[in-house]
C-alpha positions as CSV (number, residue, x, y, z in Angstrom):
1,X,14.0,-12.2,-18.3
2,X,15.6,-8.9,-17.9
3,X,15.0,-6.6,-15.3
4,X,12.6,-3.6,-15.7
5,X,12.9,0.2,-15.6
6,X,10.4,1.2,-13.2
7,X,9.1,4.9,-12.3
8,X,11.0,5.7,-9.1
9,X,13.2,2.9,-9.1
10,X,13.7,0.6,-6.0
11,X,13.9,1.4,-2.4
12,X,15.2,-1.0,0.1
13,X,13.0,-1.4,3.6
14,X,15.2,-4.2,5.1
15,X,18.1,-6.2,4.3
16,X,16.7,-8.9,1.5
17,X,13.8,-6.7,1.0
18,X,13.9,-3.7,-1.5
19,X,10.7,-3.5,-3.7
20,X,10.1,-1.2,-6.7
21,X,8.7,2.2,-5.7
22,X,5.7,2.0,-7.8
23,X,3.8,-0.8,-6.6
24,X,0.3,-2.2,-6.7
25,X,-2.4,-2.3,-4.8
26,X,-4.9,-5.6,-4.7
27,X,-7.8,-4.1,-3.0
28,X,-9.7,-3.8,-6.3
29,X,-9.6,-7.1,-6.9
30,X,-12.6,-7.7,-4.6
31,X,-16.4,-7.1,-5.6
32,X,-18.1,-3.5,-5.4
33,X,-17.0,-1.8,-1.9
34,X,-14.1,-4.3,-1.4
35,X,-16.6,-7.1,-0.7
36,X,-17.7,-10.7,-2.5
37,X,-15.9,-11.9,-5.4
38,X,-14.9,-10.0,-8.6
39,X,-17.2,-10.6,-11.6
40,X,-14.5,-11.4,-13.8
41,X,-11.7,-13.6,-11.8
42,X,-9.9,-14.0,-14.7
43,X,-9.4,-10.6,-15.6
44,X,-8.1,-10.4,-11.5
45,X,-5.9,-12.8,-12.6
46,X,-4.4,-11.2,-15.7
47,X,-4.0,-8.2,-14.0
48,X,-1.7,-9.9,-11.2
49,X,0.4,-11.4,-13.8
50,X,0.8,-8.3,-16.2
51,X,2.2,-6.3,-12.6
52,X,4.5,-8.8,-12.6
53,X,5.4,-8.9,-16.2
54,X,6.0,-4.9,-16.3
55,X,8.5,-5.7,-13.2
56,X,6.6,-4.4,-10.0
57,X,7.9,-6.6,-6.9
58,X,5.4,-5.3,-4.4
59,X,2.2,-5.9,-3.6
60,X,-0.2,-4.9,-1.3
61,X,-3.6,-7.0,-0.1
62,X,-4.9,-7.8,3.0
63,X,-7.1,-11.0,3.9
64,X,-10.2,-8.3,5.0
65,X,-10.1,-7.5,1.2
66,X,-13.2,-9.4,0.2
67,X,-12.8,-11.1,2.6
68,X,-10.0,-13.7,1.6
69,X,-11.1,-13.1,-1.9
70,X,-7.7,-11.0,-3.0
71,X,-5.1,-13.3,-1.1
72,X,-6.9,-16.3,-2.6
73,X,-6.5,-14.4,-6.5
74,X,-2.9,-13.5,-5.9
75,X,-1.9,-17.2,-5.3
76,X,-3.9,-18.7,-8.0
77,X,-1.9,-16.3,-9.7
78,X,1.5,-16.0,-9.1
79,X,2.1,-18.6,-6.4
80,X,4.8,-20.0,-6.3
81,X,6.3,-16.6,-5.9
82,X,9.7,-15.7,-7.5
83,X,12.0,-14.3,-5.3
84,X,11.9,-10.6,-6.2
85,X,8.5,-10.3,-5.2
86,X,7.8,-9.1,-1.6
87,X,3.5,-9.3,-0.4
88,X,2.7,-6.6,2.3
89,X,-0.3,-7.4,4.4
90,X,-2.3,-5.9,6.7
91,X,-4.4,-7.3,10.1
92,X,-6.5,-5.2,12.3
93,X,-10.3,-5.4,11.4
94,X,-12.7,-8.2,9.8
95,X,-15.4,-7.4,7.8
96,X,-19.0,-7.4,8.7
97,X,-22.3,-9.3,7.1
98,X,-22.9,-5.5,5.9
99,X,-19.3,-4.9,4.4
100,X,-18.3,-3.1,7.1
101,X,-14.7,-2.8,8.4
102,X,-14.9,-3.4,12.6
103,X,-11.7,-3.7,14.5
104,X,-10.3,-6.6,15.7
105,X,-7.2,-6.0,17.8
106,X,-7.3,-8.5,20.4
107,X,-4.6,-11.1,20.3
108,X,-6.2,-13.6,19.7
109,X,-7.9,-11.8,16.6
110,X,-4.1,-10.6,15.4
111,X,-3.1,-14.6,15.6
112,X,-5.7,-15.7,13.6
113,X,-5.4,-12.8,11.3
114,X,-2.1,-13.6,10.5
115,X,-2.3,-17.7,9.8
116,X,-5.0,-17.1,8.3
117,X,-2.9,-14.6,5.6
118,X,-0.2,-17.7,5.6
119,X,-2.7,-20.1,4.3
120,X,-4.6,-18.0,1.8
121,X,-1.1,-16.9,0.4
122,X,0.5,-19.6,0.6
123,X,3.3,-18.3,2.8
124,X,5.3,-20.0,5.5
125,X,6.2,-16.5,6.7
126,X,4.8,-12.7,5.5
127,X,7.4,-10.5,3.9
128,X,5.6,-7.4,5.7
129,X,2.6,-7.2,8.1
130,X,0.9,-3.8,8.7
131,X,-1.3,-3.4,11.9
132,X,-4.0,-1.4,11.1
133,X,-5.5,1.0,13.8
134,X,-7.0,3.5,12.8
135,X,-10.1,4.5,10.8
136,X,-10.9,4.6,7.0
137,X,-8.8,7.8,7.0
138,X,-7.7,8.8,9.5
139,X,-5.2,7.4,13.2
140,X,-7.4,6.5,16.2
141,X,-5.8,7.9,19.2
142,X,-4.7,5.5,21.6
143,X,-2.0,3.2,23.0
144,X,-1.0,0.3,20.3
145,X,1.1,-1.6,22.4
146,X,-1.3,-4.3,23.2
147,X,-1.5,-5.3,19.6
148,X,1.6,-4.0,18.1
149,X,3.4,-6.8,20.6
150,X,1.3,-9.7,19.6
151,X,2.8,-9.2,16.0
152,X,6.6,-8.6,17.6
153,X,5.9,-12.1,19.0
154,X,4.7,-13.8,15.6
155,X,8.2,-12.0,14.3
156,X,10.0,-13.9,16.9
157,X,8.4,-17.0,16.0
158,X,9.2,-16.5,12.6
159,X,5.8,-16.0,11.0
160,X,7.0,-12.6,10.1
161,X,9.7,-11.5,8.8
162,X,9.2,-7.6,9.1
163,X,6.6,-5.3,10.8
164,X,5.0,-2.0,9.7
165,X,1.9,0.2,10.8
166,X,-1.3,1.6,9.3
167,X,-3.2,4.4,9.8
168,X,-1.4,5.9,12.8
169,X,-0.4,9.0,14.4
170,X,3.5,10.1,15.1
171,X,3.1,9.3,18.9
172,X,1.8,5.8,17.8
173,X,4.9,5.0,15.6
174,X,6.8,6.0,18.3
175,X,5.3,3.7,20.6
176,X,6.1,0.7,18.4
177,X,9.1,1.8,17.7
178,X,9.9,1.0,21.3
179,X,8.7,-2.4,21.1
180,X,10.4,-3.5,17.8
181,X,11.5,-2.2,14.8
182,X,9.2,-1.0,11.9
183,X,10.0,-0.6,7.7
184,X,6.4,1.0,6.4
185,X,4.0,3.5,7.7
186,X,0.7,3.1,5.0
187,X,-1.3,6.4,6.2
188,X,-3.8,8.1,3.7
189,X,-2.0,10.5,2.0
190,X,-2.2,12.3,-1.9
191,X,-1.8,15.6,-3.5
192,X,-4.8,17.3,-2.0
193,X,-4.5,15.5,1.9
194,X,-1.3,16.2,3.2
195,X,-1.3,15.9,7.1
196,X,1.8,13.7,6.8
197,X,4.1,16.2,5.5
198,X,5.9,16.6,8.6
199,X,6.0,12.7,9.4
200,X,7.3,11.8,6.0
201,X,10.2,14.3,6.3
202,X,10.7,12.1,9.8
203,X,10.2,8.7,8.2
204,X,12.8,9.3,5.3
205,X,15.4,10.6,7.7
206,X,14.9,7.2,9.4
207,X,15.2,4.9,6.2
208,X,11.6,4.2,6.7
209,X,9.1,3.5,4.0
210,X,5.6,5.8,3.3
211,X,3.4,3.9,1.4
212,X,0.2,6.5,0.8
213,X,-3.3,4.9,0.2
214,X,-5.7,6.5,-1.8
215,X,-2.7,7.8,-4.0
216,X,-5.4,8.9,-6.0
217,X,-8.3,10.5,-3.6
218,X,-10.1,7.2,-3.0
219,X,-13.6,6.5,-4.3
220,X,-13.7,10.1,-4.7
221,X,-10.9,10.8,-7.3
222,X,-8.5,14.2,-7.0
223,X,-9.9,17.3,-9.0
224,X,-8.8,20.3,-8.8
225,X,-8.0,23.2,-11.9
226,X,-4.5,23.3,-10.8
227,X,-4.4,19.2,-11.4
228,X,-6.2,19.6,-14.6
229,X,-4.1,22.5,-15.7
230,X,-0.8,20.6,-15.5
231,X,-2.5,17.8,-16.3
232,X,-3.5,19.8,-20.1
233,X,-0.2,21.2,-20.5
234,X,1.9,17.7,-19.9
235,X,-0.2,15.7,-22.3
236,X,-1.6,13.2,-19.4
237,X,-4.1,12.4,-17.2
238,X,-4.8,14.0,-13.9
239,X,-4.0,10.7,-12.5
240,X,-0.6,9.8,-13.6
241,X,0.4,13.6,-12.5
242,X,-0.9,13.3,-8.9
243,X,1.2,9.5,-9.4
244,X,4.3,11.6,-10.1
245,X,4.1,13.9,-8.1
246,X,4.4,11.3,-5.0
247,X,7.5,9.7,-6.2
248,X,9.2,13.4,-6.4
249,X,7.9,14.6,-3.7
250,X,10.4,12.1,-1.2
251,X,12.3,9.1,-1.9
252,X,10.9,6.9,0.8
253,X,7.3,7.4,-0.9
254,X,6.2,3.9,-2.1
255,X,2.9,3.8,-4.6
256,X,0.2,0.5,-4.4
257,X,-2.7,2.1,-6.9
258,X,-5.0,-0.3,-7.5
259,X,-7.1,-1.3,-9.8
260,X,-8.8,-3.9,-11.9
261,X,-7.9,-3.5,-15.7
262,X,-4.9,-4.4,-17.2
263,X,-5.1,-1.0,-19.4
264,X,-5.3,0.8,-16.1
265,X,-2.5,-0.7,-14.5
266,X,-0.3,0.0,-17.8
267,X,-1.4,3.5,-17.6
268,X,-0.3,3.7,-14.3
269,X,3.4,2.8,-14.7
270,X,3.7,4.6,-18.0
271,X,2.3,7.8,-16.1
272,X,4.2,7.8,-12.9
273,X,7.0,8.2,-15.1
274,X,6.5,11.7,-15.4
275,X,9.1,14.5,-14.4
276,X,7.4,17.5,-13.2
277,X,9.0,20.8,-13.1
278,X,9.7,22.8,-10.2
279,X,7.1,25.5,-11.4
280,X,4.8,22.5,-12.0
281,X,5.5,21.1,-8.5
282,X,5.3,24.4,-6.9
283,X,1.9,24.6,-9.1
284,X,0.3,21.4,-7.3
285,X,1.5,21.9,-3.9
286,X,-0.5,25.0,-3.6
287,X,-3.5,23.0,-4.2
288,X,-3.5,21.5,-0.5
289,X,-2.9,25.0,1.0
């Protein structure tokens, strides 16, 4: 099969590991709230397969999504993976009786966490694994090296192949970065939340990867006039503009929207591809300020 034009091309995080800049995300491949099973499996499945078909070589899923239920979906259906296509995890919390997300940073948790990823994926080591230490939004102050050196361990011991960080603050990349090397920084990031600015600049200059969740505001979607107004005048969706306007705004910015529908997911890729104008740009940046 020949390869596919993607919006944003590729971008490389490590040697033997450059993904597609747009991406996809698995969370919403889980039940209501990221919890229990989807009602439709199938339709999970499909959607896996049809990211694949339209050439996207990253994914991002967690074992907490569900919980297990997303891992378990993406190797029913693509496992065994082909080559090109590089799974980016993430370990740090469990999920409650009540759906809720609790940390769970000790080592022994972070050990667990991670064969436990192996054997729902199907994986005798993870492309990518994300420690997640922070909030739903936003970093947690506090040292990370605890935690962040229990996964620079697994690396050693070959369960890993590279390491990244979620949810963190500049002084706690920092920190890691004096432990072991990392490729990713997933914070929350989008058109209308940009605290990151500065660290993105910082990250690119490093040939490090920002991979923004809740590219698209979250369970509250972006509005804003200036959104819809561009939105009107280019012929698309408010969506697919606040998609674009990530991959312009710096070349180390990696997308994983989610979602559950095949039609959604085409609409995705076919949107991103958008090429905003400067006035347009300078149009939706003044929405954050």
């Amino acid at each position: 099969m020949a390869a596919k034009t993607l919006p944003g091309g590729t971008f490389t995080m490590a040697e033997d590991l450059t993904v597609t800049r747009m991406g996809y995300g698995a969370m919403q491949l889980a039940g209501p709230h990221v919890f229990g099973p989807p009602a439709d499996r199938d339709a999970a499945v499909a959607v896996l397969r049809e990211a694949m078909e339209l050439g996207i070589t990253h994914i991002d899923t967690s074992d907490f999504y569900g919980p297990y239920v997303t891992n378990q979906i993406i190797k029913e259906a693509l496992h065994p993976y082909p080559d090109s296509l590089h799974i980016v995890t993430k370990v740090g919390a469990l999920r409650d009786a009540e759906g809720g997300w609790p940390q769970a940073l000790a080592p022994e948790q972070l050990r667990q966490a991670v064969y436990d990823n192996l054997d729902h994926l199907g994986l005798d080591a993870l492309d990518v694994v994300n420690l997640r230490v922070g909030g739903l939004d936003s970093p947690t102050p506090g040292s990370i090296v605890e935690p962040f050196t229990v996964l620079a361990q697994l690396q050693q011991e070959g369960l890993i192949k590279q390491l990244g960080l979620s949810t963190v603050s500049a002084e706690q990349i920092a920190e890691a970065q004096s432990i072991a090397p990392i490729v990713c920084v997933q914070n929350f990031y989008n058109l209308a939340h940009r605290v990151d600015d500065d660290l993105i600049g910082s990250l690119a200059a490093q040939g490090i990867a920002y991979v923004p969740y809740f590219p698209l505001g979250g369970f509250s979607p972006l509005q804003s006039d200036e959104l819809g107004s561009v939105a009107t005048r280019l012929d698309a969706t408010p969506m697919a503009v606040a998609l674009a306007w990530l991959l312009q705004r710096s070349p180390n910015i990696l997308l994983i929207p989610g979602t559950s529908s095949v039609a959604h997911l085409r609409d995705n890729v076919a949107g991103a591809a958008l090429t905003l104008s400067e006035d347009e740009l300078t149009e939706l940046n003044s929405i954050a300020s």
